[in-house]
N, C-alpha and C positions, 0 to 999 in steps of 0.2 A: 428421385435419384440425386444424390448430392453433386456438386459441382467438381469435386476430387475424384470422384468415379466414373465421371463423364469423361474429363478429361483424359485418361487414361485411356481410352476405348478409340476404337479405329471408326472416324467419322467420315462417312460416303453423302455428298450433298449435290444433288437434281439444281440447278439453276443456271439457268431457268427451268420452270416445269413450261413446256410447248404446246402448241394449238391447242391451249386455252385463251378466254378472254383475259388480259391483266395479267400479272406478276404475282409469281408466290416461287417456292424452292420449298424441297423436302430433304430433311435429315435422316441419316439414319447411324445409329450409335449398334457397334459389334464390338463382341469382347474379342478375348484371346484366340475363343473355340473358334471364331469366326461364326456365334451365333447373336441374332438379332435382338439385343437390349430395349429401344427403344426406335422408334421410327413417327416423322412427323410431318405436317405440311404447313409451311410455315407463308402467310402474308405478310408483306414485305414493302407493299406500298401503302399508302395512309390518304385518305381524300373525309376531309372535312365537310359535308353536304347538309348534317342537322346542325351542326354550327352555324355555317354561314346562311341559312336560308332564314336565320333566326332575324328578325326588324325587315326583313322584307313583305310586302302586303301580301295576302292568303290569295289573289289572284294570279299572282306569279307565280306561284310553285308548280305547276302542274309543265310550265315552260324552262322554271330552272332546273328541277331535281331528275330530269331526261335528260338532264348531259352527266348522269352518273355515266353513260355506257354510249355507245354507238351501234348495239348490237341490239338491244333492247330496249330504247329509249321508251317506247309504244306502254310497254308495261308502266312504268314508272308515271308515266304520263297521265296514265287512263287511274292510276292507284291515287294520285296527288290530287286527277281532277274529281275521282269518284268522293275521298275525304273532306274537300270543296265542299260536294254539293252538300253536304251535314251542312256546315259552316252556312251555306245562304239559304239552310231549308228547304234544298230540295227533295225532299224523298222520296218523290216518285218521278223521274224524267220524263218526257215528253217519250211517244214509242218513235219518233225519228232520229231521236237522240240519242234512243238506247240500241236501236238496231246498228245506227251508222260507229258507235264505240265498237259494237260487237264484230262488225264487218271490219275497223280497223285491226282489233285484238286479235282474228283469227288470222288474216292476212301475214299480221307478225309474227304467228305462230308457224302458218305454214313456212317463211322462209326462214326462219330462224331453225326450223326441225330440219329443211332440207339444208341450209348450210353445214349446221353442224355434225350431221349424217357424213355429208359427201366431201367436205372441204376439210373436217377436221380427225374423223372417225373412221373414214372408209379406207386410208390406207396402211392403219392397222389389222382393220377385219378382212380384207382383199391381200396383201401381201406377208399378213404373220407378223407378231410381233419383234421379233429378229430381225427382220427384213434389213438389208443396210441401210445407214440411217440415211442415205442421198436419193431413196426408193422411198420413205415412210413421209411423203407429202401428197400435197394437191397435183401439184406438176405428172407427178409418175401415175397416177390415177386418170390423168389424161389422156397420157402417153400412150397407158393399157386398154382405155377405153374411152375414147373419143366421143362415141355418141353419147354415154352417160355421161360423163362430164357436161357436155352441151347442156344436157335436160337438167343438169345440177343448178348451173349458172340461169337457164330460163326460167326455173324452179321458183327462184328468190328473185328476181329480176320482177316476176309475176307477183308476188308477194308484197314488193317494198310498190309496185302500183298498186295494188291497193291501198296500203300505206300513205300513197300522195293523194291518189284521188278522196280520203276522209279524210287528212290530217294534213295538206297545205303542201309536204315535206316527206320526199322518203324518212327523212333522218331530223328527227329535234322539230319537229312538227308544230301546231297551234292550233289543231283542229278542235279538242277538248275543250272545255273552259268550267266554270262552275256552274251548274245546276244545268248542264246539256252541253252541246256544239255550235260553229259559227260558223255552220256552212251542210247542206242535203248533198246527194251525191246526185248531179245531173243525168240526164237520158245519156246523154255522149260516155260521160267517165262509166254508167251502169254497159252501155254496149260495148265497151271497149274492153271491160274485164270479163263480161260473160263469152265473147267471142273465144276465148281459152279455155274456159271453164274445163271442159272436156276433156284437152288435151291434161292439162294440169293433172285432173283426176286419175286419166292411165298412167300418169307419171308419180304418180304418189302409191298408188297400188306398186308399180315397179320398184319402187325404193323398197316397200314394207316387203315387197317378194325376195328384193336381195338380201336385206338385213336378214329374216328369218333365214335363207338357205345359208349364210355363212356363221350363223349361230344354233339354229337348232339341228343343225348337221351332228353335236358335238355336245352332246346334253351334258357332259361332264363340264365343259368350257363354261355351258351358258350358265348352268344352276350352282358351280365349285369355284368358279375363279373368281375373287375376291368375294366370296358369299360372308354374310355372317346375321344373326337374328338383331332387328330393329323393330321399334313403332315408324307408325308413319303418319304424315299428317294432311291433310286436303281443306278444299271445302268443295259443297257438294249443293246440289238443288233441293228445295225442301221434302219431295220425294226420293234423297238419292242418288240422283240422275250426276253424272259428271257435268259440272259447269266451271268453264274457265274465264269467266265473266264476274259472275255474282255467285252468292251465298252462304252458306253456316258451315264455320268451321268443324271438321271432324278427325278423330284420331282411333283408329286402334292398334292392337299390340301384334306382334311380329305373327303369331298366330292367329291374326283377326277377331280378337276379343275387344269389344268399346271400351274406351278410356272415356271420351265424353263426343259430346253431339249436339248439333243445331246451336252452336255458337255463335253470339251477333258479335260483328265486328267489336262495339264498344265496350262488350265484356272481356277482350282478348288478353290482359292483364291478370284476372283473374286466372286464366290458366298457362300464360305462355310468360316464364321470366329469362333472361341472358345473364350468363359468365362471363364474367373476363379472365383472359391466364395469359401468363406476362412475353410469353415467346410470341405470338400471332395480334391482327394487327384485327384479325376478324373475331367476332364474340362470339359465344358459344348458347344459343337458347336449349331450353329442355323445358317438358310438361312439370309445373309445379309440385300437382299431386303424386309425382314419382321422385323428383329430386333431380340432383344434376347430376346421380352415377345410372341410375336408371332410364331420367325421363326424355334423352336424346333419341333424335327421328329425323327419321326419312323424309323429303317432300319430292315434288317434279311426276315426270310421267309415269314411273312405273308405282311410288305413293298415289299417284292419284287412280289406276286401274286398281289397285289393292284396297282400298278404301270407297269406293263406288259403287251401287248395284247394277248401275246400267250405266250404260252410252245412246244415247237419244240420235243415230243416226245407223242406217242399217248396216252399212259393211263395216264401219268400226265397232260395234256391238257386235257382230260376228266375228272379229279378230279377238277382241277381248274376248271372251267366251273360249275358244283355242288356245288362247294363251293360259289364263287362267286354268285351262285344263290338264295342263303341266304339273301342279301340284292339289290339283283335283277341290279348285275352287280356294283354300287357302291360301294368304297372303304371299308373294313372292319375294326372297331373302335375298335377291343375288344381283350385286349392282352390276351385272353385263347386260339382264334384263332390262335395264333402262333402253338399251337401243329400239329393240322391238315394240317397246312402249311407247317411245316419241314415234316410232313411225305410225302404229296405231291413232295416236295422233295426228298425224299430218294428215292421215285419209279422213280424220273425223274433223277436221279443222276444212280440207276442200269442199268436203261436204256441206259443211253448214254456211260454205262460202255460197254456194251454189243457192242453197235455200233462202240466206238474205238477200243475194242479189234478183231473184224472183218478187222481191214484196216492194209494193209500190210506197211502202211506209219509206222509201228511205227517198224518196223523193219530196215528200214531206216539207212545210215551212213553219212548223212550230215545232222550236228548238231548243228554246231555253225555260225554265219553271223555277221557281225560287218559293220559300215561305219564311217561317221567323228565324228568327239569324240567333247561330249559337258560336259560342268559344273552343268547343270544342269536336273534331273530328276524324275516324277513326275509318278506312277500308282497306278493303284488300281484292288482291285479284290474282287469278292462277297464270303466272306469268312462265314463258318456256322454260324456265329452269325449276321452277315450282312457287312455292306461297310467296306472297308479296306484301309486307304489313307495309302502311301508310299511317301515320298517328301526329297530328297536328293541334296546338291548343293557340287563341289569334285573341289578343286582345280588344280593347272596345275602340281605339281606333285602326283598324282591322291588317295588321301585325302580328307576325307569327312568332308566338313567345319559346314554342317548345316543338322539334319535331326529331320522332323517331322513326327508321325505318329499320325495319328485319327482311331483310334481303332474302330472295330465295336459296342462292349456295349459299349465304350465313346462318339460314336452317339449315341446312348437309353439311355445315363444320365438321361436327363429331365425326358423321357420316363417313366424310372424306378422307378423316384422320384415322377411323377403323381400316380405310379398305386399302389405305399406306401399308399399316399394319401387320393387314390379313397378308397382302401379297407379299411385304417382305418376307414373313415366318412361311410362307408357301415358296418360295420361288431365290431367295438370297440366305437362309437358313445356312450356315453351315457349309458355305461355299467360299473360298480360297478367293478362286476369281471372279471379280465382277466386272460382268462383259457389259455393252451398252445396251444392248437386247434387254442382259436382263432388267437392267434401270427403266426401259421404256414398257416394260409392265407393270410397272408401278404407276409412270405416267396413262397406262390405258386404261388404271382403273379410275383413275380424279377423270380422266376425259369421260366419261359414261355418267358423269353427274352432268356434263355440259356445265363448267363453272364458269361463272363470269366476276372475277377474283376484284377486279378495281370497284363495281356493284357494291359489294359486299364490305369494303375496308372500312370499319366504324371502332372505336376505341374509346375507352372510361379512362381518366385520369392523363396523367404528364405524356406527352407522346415519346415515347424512347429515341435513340439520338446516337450513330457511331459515328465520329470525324477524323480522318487519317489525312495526314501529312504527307506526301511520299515524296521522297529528292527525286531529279533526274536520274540514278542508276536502279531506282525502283525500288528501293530500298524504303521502309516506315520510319519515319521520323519521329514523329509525336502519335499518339491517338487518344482522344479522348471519347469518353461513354455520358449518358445522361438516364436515368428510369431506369 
């Protein structure tokens, strides 16, 4: 669309977009008829993290590159320190080392699913997307229900201790290191978390019981509102099995046909490349052997039940199974299904809390493992919002020359940019007035990716650049542009 044809069109812009992580704003361009031209989600802040981590030693990354976020740090953490362990040889960890990663990663998981459920999601699924906008937060979710609120808040409270007890730090942690950890998890921190265990678990089944009744109430909502056909992409256990830990990248097509399978980390070039397009601040990957009109995909919770044969724990492999049952075992196309999938989630997440904190392996004192040292290295890990690439190359005085991250929402780019899209041509089409209601269903479909928008902000070439002037009566003075 040329820049004279834009101009001309009645431009509606979201900004901020709300209870998301980070900063972004969406456009949307209508013509005359008052129908929907183009529509966009535009990132808006810029953070430099492969840049600057470049001449710093390949020990430190696993401690810098977890201040991308505050919400997710644990991912990024456990992603820099698993590409590490390439780096010093490690390829097989210690099992103390790998349970206690495992027991921090799931912990993150659980409060990161109940956060985003209940503090940022639930007062759209509980009050309607109209709801006045001074009703459409946490506070009024309170308000209405006091006791789940509590369990929301004890939820993650529960969560970020685990968090401290493997990683030093709810938040920006040091637990990790390269080729294992720098610290077992004591009798005291194991009794102290198992003492909840329990309560946790009935509290995660209640999330997954509410999400399901205020979505599969309503199969038209759950399977039509913002739907539309993608790939999707994961990784998975050499049998299949969901792991959010470790394993081989897999992808198939909207209908569940393989595109490819058992991918090792360090082939991930061969089939994962990124776009850049000059309005967003986030790049755009897609599968090679598709192209970049085709080969864009899904990742996060509901990519990873579509893409899995099992869940290795018993009541989330019974929720999967129900869910899936929905479109009678094919793929599911419709990003509202994310909700029910994190929560699926969250039970298969306390679960396997419950299982590590039973193994005596994590009391353990052989922590760390090392063998020949290379230049380059390459992992990933299924982080709460979905795939998490790590790609680091460190020279010989051990220096990191080169590092790439593909962020989980900067796989759901396109994603995100479809389900702008979908819901303006569904719901702003050809409509006169634009009330706030309706703008905040465009906001509830980017919320159902769970984005973490500052994560994601990575950019090729001149960073663009708008400077305004403004007098005291408000008025613009000067402005200038750059890129």
């Amino acid at each position: 669309m040329t820049k004279s044809a834009t101009a001309a069109m009645k431009r509606i812009v979201i900004n901020p977009v709300t209870r998301v992580e980070g900063h972004g704003k969406v456009t949307i361009l209508m013509d005359e008829k008052n129908k929907v031209q183009q529509a966009r989600l535009h990132i808006i802040e810029f953070r430099g993290f492969e840049r600057f981590v470049q001449g710093r030693f390949y020990w430190e990354a696993p401690t810098i590159v977890q201040r991308l976020c505050g919400i997710c740090p644990v991912s990024h953490h456990l992603a820099a320190s698993k590409a590490m362990d390439v780096i010093v040889g490690a390829d097989k960890i210690t099992p103390t080392a790998e349970k206690m990663r495992r027991l921090m990663h799931y912990g993150q998981m659980y409060q990161s699913h109940a956060m985003h459920f209940y503090h940022l999601c639930s007062p759209d699924l509980l009050f309607g997307f109209d709801a006045p906008v001074e009703k459409r937060n946490v506070i009024a979710v309170i308000d209405a229900d006091p006791q789940t609120a509590t369990h929301a808040v004890l939820m993650r409270k529960w969560g970020q201790e685990i968090i401290k007890a493997t990683c030093g730090k709810k938040v920006h942690g040091t637990g990790s290191i390269p080729g294992g950890m720098n610290k077992n998890l004591s009798l005291e921190e194991r009794d102290a978390l198992k003492k909840d265990v329990g309560q946790m678990s009935d509290w995660a089944l209640e999330a997954l019981e509410l999400c399901k009744k205020v979505t599969k109430g309503n199969m038209d909502f759950l399977l039509g509102f913002g739907a539309f056909d993608s790939n999707h992409v994961g990784i998975v256990r050499e049998d299949g099995c969901l792991d959010l830990y470790d394993g081989k990248l897999r992808a198939k097509t909207a209908d569940g046909q393989p595109i490819f399978d058992k991918v090792a980390p360090a082939d991930y070039l061969n089939y994962i490349a990124e776009e850049v397009r000059p309005w967003s601040y986030m790049k755009f990957p897609f599968i090679k052997s598709l192209g970049k009109e085709k080969g864009w995909y899904r990742v996060g919770p509901l990519a990873r039940i579509n893409i899995c044969d099992y869940i290795d724990t018993p009541v989330a492999e019974q929720e999967r199974q129900a869910l899936m049952e929905l479109t009678g075992g094919k793929p599911i196309n419709s990003s509202m299904a994310y909700h029910w999938a994190r929560m699926i989630e969250l039970v298969h997440s306390v679960e396997k809390i419950k299982e590590l904190l039973d193994d005596p392996d994590l009391q353990g004192t052989d922590l760390v493992t090392s063998g020949p040292r290379r230049n380059r290295g390459v992992a990933w890990i299924e982080a709460p919002r979905g795939t998490l690439f790590h790609h680091y190359e460190v020279n010989d005085q051990d220096q990191i020359t080169l590092a790439n991250l593909i962020v989980s929402t900067t796989n759901n780019n396109e994603a995100m940019n479809r389900v702008v899209q979908v819901i303006a041509m569904q719901h702003l089409d050809g409509k006169a007035e634009i009330t706030d209601g309706l703008l905040n269903h465009i906001e509830v479909g980017i919320r159902a990716y769970d984005p973490c928008l500052s994560c994601a902000t990575h950019a090729l070439g001149q960073m663009r650049l708008h400077v305004q002037v403004v007098g005291p009566d408000g008025a613009v003075l000067e402005e200038r542009y750059r890129g």
